[in-house]
C-alpha positions in Angstrom: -26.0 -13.8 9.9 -22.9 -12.3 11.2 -20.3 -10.0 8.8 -16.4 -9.5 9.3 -14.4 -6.6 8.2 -11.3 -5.4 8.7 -10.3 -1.4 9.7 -6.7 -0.5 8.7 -4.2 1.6 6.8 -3.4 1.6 3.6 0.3 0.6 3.7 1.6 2.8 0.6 -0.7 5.8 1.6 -1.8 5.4 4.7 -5.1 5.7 3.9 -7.9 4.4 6.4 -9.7 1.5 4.6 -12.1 -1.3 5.6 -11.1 -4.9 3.7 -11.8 -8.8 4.0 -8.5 -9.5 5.5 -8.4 -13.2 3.2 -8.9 -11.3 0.1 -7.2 -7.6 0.4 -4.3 -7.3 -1.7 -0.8 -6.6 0.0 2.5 -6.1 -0.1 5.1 -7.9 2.1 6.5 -5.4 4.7 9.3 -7.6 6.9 8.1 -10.4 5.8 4.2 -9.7 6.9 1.5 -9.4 4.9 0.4 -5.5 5.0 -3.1 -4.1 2.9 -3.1 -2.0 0.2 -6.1 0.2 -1.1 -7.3 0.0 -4.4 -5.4 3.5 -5.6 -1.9 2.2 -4.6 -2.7 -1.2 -6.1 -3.6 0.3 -9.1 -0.4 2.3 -9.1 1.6 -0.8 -8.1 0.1 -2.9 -11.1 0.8 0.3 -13.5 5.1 0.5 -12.2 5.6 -3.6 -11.3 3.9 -5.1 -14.4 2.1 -3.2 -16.8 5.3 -0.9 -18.1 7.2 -4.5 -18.5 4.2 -6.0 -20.7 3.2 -8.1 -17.9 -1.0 -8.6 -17.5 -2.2 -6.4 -14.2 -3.3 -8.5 -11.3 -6.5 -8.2 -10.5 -8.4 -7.4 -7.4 -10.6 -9.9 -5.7 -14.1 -8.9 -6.0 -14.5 -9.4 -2.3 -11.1 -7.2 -1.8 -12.9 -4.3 0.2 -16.3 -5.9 1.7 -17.3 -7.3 4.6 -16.6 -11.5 4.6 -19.6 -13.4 6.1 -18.6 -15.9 9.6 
């Protein structure tokens, strides 16, 4: 039974990470879709939506692990 993963950069921090690339959240970056690791999502929940009352989004539970193929 084969696994994926993904090996890439944090795009806030630059932080090496490994992520299912179908479930990682991102950020738009020139209109592609760039990872982020769980610290800077954290941070981006706390600045974007939590200070203006708006519920945090939540990370896929699959964010971060290897996807089966």
């Amino acid at each position: 039974m084969p696994f994926m993963f993904v090996i890439g950069c944090c795009v806030a921090c630059g932080a090496r990470i490994t992520f299912n690339p179908h479930c990682v959240p991102s950020l738009r970056v020139n209109g592609e879709r760039e990872p982020i690791c769980a610290s800077c999502h954290a941070r981006w929940n706390e600045i974007h939506r939590v200070s203006k009352g708006i519920a945090p989004e939540p990370i896929h539970p699959d964010a971060y692990e290897a996807e089966e193929v």
